[in-house]
C-alpha positions in Angstrom: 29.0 14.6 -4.6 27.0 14.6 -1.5 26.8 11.2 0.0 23.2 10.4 1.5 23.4 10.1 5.2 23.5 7.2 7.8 20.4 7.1 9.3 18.7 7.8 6.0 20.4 5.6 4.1 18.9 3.3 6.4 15.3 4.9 6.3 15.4 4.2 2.6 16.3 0.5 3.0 13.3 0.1 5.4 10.9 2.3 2.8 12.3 -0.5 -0.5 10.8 -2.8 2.3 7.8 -1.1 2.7 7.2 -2.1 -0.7 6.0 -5.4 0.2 3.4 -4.3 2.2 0.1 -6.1 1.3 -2.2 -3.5 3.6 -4.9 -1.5 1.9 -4.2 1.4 4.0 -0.7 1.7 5.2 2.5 0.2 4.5 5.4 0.1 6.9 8.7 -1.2 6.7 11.3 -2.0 9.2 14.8 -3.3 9.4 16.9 -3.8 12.4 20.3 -2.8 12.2 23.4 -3.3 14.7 27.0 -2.2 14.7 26.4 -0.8 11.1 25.0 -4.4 9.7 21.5 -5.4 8.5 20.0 -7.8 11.2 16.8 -8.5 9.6 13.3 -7.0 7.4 10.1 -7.2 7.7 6.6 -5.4 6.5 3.2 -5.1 7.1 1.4 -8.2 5.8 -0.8 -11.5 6.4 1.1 -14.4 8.4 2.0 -16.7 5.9 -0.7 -18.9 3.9 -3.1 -16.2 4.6 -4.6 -14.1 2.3 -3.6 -10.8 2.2 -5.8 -7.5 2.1 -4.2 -6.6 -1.6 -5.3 -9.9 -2.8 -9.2 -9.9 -1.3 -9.1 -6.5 -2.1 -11.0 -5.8 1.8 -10.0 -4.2 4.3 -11.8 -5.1 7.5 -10.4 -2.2 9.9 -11.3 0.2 6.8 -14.8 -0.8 6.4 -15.6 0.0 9.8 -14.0 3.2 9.7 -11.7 1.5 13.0 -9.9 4.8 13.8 -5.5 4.8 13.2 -4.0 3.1 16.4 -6.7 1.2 16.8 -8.7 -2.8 17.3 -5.4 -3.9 15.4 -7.0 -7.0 16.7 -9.0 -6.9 13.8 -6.1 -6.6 10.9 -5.2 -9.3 8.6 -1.6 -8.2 9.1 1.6 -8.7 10.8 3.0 -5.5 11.3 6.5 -4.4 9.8 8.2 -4.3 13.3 6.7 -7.8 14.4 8.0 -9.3 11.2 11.2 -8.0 11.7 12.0 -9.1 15.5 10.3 -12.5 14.4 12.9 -12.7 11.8 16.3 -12.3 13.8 17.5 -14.0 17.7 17.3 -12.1 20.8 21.5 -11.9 20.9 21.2 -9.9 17.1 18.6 -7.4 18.9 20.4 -6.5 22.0 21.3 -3.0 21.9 20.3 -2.5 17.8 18.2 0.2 15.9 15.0 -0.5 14.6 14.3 2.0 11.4 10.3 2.2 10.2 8.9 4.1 7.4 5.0 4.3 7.0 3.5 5.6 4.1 -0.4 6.2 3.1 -1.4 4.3 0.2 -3.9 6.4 -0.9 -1.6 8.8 -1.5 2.0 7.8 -1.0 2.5 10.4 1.6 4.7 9.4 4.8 2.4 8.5 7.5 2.2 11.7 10.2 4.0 10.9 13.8 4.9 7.1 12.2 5.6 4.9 15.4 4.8 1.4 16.7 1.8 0.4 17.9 1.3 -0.4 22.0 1.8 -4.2 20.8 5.0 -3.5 18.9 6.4 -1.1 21.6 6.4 -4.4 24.0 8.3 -6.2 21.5 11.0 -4.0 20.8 11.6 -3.5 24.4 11.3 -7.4 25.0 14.0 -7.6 21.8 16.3 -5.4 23.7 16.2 -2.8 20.8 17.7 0.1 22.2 16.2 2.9 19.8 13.7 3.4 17.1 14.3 5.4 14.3 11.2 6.7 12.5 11.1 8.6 9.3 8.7 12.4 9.1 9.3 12.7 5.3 12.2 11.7 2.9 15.3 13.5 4.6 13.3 13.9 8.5 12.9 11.8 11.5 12.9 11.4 14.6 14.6 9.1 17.3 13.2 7.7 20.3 15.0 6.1 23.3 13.1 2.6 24.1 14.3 2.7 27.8 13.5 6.6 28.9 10.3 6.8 26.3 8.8 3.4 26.5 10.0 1.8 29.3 10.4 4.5 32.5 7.5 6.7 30.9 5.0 3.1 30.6 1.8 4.2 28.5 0.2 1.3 29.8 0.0 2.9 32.8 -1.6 5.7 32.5 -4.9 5.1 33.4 -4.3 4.1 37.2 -2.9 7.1 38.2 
């Protein structure tokens, strides 16, 4: 019997979550996971008492053709990392995984070069989430080291040098 790996094991926790997504275009799902334990979930949806894209059936960023990566200030939804890190205390994070699996709705394929956002990329760092686990396709993914690839190469910084 071949036993599913680790890491994917995880990966297909955080695609069941996925599952919950409420976004006409993508859904993501994330779970935070230290010292081999579940910290917390989250997905890709409206804050709650909102309405959510699935049930208005509109998708605001969609009907302007708003490019992936994107005015996100224009989405309905909290995204699956946010929801997450929302969801568990600062002492869980320190030093944990986050795992996040996109997938396209229109065709249930796993979003290309899946990662978090600018916004979310602050928010793991503030966490103190040490790496980010992202899946390519159902036994593929790759890792990324918050403090090297988010932190001492800054993105935000591009542009002034």
């Amino acid at each position: 019997m071949m036993r599913r790996d680790k890491v994917n094991y995880y990966l297909d926790i955080a695609e069941a979550v996925s599952e919950r997504g409420t976004c006409l275009r993508r859904r993501y799902g994330a779970i935070i996971v230290k010292d081999d334990e579940i910290i917390s979930t989250g997905y890709a949806g409206a804050p709650r008492g909102r309405k959510n894209c699935c049930d208005i059936g509109y998708c605001r960023r969609a009907a302007l053709n708003v490019p992936r990566g994107e005015r996100y200030e224009l989405c309905r939804s909290v995204h699956a990392e946010a929801n997450a890190i929302i969801s568990a205390s600062r002492n869980q994070m320190l030093g944990a995984t986050l795992f996040l699996v996109g997938k396209e709705c229109s065709d249930g394929s796993y979003t290309p070069n899946a990662e978090c956002c600018s916004m979310c990329k602050r928010m793991v760092i503030n966490a103190g989430i040490t790496t980010v686990i992202a899946r390519i396709d159902k036994d593929n993914y790759q890792v990324v080291d918050v403090a090297s690839e988010w932190v001492d190469e800054d993105e935000s910084m591009e542009d002034l040098t």
